[in-house]
N, C-alpha and C positions, 0 to 999 in steps of 0.2 A: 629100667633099661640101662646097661651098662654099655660104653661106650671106651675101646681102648685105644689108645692114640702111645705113639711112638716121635719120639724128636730124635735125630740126628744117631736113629738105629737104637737106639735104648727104650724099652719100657718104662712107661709112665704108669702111675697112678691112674687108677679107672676113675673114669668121670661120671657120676650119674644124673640121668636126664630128670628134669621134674618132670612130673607126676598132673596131669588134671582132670578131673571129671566133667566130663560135660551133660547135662542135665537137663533135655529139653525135649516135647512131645511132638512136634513137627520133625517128621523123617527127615524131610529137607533140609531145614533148616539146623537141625542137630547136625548134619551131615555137613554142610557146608563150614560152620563154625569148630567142630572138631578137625576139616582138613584147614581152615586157616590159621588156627593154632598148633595144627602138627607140624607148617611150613615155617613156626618159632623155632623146634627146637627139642618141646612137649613131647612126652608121650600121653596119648589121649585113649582113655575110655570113655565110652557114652552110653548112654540112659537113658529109655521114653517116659518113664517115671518112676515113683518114689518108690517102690518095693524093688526094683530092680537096681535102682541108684544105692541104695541100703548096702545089696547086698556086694556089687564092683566096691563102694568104699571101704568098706569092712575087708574086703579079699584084698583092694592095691594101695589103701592107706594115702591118699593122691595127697601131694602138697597144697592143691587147690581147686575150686569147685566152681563151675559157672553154672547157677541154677535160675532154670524159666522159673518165674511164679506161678503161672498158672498151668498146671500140669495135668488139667480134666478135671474127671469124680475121684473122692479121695482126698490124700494129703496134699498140699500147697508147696512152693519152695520155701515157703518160710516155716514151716513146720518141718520140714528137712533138714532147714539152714540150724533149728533150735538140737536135731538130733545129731550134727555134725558139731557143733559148736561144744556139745557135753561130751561127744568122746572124743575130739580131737580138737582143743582149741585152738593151735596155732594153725589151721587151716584156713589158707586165705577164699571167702567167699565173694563172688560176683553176682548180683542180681541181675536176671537180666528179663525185661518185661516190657508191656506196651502202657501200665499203668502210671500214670504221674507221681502217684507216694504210693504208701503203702496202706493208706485208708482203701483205696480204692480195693483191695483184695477180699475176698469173700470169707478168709480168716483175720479178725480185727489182730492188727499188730501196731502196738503206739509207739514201739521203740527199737527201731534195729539193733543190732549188736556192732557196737566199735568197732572200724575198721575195717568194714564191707564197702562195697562197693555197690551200688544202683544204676543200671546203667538202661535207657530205653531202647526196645528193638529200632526204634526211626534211625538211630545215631549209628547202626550198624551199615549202612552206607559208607562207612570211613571205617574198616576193622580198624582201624590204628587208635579208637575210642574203646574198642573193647581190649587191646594188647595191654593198652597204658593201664586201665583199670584192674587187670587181670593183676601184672608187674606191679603197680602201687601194694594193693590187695596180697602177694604172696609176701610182697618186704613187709608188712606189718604196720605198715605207716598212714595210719590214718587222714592225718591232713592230706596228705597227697592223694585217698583215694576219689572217686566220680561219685558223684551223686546226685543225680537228675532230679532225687526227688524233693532236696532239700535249695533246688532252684527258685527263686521268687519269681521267673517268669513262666513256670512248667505251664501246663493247663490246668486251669480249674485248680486252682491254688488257692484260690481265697473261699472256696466251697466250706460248708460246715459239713462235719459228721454226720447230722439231722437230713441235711441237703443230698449230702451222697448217698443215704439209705435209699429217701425218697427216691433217686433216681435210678439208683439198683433197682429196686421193685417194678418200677415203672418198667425200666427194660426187660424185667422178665417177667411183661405183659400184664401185670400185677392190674386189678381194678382198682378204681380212686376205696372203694367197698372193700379190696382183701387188704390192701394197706393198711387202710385206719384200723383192721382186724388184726394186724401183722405186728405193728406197732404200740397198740391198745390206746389208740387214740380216737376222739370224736371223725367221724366224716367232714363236718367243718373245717376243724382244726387241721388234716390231712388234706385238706383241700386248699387253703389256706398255705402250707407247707409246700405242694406242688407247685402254686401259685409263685413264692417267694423260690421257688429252687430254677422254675425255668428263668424268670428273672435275671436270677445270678449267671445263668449260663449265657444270656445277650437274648433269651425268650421272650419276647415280647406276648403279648396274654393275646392278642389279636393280627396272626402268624395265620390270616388265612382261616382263621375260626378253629384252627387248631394246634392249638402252641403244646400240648401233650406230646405231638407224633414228632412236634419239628424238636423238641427237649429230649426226646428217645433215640431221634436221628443223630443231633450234634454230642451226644453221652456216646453214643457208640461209636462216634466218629474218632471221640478223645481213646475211650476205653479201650474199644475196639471189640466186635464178635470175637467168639476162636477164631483163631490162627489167623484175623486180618491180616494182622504184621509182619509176621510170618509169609503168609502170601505174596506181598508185596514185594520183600523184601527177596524172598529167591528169584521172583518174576523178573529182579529188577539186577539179578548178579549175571 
């Protein structure tokens, strides 16, 4: 978007507006965060997901990209974030999710790429958390960017790998029987493993005679179904 400004009756030089993608499969919620960044400055295109985001960045080449992670069936934002990153490096990326790191994602990712930003949808109650991230993220300047996930106090920080599977499966209904089948582990062993997972979550084994339901309730509480966040988070603008 070009923008012509005049000082004291003389043309100026055209100013051009950045450029952002926004990237998120809650109508809502796309919507309200593309008009909060249009009221920067931005010009904003948006995207319900990753085939349609493909194809606006490819067409408008945007300076910078705010992408949900979790964007349905299909590709993830961090499988996005890898196809942005090879044809356009200097684009500044925003993660934006209800996940505490990026284990938690159903695509394993051990290592963000430099100078991203992670920011969680709760902390959208203050847009001025996602502006700064957004701004850090387009200068290039890593130390300055947000990163929720690299917090020592996030949730479920001290979880293992082994732990977080465990409780994946579990939430999506998984039997103590498809796990150890999932995994290729004994039933013991998998049982054992659920044992130590609710544990780590504040589960206590005798939760009512069933610390399974209350380890799948407080997982989802952190994680969140679809669109909790999202939900909450329009209900509440």
């Amino acid at each position: 978007m070009v923008v012509n400004q005049r000082i004291q009756g003389l043309r100026c030089v055209q100013v051009q507006s950045r450029v952002v993608l926004v990237v998120e499969d809650n109508d809502l919620l796309r919507g309200l965060i593309a008009n909060a960044i249009v009221s920067k400055g931005f010009v904003v295109h948006s995207a319900a997901d990753a085939s349609e985001a493909k194809r606006l960045f490819r067409a408008h080449d945007p300076d910078g990209v705010v992408l949900d992670v979790d964007l349905g069936p299909g590709p993830t934002g961090f499988d996005l974030a890898k196809i942005i990153s090879s044809e356009a490096p200097g684009t500044g990326i925003v993660f934006l999710t209800q996940l505490p790191d990026s284990r938690f994602a159903s695509t394993s990712v051990h290592h963000l790429p430099a100078g991203v930003a992670y920011i969680r949808k709760s902390a959208l109650s203050d847009m001025e958390v996602l502006f700064d991230a957004l701004d850090a993220a387009l200068r290039g300047e890593g130390r300055d960017t947000i990163r929720h996930d690299l917090e020592s106090d996030r949730p479920f920080a001290r979880l293992t790998p082994k732990q977080i599977e465990v409780l994946r499966l579990m939430a999506q209904g998984k039997s103590n029987a498809q796990i150890a089948e999932i995994r290729g582990s004994s039933l013991k062993a998998t049982e054992d493993a659920i044992r130590r997972a609710c544990v780590a979550i504040g589960v206590s084994n005798d939760v009512q005679g069933n610390s399974r339901t209350a380890a799948v309730a407080r997982y989802l509480t952190v994680v969140g179904t679809a669109n909790t966040a999202e939900t909450n988070l329009v209900e509440s603008d």
